[in-house]
C-alpha positions in Angstrom: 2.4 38.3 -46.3 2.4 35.2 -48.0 1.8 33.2 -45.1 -1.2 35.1 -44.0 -2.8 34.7 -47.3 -2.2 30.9 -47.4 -3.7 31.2 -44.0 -6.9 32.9 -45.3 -7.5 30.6 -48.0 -7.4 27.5 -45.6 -9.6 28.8 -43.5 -11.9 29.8 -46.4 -11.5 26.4 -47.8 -12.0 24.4 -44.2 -15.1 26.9 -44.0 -16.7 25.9 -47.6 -16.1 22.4 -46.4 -17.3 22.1 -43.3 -21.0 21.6 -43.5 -23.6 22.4 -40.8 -26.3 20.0 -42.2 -26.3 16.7 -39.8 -28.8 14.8 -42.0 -27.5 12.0 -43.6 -28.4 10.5 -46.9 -28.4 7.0 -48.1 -25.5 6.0 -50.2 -26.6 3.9 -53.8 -24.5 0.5 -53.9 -23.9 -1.3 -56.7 -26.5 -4.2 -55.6 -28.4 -2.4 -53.7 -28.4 -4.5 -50.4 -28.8 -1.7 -47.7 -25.7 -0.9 -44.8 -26.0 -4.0 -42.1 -25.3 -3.3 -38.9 -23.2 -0.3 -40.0 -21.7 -2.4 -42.3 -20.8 -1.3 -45.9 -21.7 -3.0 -49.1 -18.0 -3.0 -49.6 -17.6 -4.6 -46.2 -20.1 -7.3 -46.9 -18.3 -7.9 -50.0 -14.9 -8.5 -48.9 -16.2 -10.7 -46.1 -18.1 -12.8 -48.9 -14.9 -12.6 -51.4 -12.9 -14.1 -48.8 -15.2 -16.8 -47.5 -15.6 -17.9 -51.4 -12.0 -17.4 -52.0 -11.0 -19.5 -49.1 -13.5 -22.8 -51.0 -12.2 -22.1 -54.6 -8.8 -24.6 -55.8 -7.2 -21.0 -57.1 -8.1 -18.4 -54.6 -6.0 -15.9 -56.6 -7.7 -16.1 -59.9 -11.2 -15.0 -58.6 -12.1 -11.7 -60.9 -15.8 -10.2 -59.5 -17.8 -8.9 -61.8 -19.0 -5.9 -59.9 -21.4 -4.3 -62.8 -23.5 -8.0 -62.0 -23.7 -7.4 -58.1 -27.5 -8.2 -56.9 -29.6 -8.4 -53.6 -32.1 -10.1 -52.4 -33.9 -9.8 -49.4 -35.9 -13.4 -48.2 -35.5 -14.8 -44.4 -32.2 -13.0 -44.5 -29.9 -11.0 -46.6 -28.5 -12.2 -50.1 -25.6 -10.6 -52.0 -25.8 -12.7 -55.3 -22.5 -11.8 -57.5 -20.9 -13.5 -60.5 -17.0 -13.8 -61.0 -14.3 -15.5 -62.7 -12.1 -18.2 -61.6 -9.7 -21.1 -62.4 -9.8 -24.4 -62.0 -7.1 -27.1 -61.2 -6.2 -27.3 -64.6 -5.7 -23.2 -64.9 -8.9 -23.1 -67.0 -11.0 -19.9 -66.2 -15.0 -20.3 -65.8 -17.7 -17.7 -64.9 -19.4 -18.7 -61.5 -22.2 -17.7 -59.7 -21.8 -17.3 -55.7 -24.5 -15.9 -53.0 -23.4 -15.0 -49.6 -26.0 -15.1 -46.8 -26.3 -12.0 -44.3 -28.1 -11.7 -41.0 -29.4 -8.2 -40.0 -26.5 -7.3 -38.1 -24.1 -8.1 -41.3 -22.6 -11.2 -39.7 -22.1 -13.9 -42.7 -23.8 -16.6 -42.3 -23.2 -18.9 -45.2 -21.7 -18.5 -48.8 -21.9 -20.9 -51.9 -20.5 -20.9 -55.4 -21.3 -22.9 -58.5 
């Protein structure tokens, strides 16, 4: 007996979430830069993180600051983001970075300052 009601209620749970509506909706990011060839915000981010990461004398120490995450759209796509980082002397300093997208969501270029 208690098998077939555990039974029941998965089936009434798969069945309440299970949804016959195909349309999709647009998810909010943070920034706002829209999904680039099916490529996330998150996605985009990581690939930027990494590329700035890879230029900075501490990788490590580089702490986003995801609340400042901005977009802006001119010949191609720009994720504009601010973070934290140390130097060679293991001083931390706010920075500024942009990482360039194409349509597709290949990177194309980052920078930091």
């Amino acid at each position: 007996m208690k098998k077939i009601l555990t039974a029941l209620a998965m089936t009434a749970l798969l069945t309440a979430c299970s949804s016959n509506d195909t349309e999709t909706k647009p998810v909010a990011t943070q920034s706002g830069i829209p999904n680039l060839g099916g490529r996330s915000e998150a996605e985009l981010l990581t690939d930027c993180q990494i590329d700035i990461q890879n230029k900075l004398s501490n990788p490590r120490s580089m702490d986003i600051i995801y609340s400042d995450l901005k977009y802006k759209k001119e010949v191609n796509h720009e994720l504009w983001l601010q973070f934290y980082a140390k130097n060679q002397l293991n001083a931390e300093s706010k920075h500024t970075g942009m990482c360039e997208f194409d349509d597709n969501g290949k990177l194309l270029s980052s920078k930091f300052e």
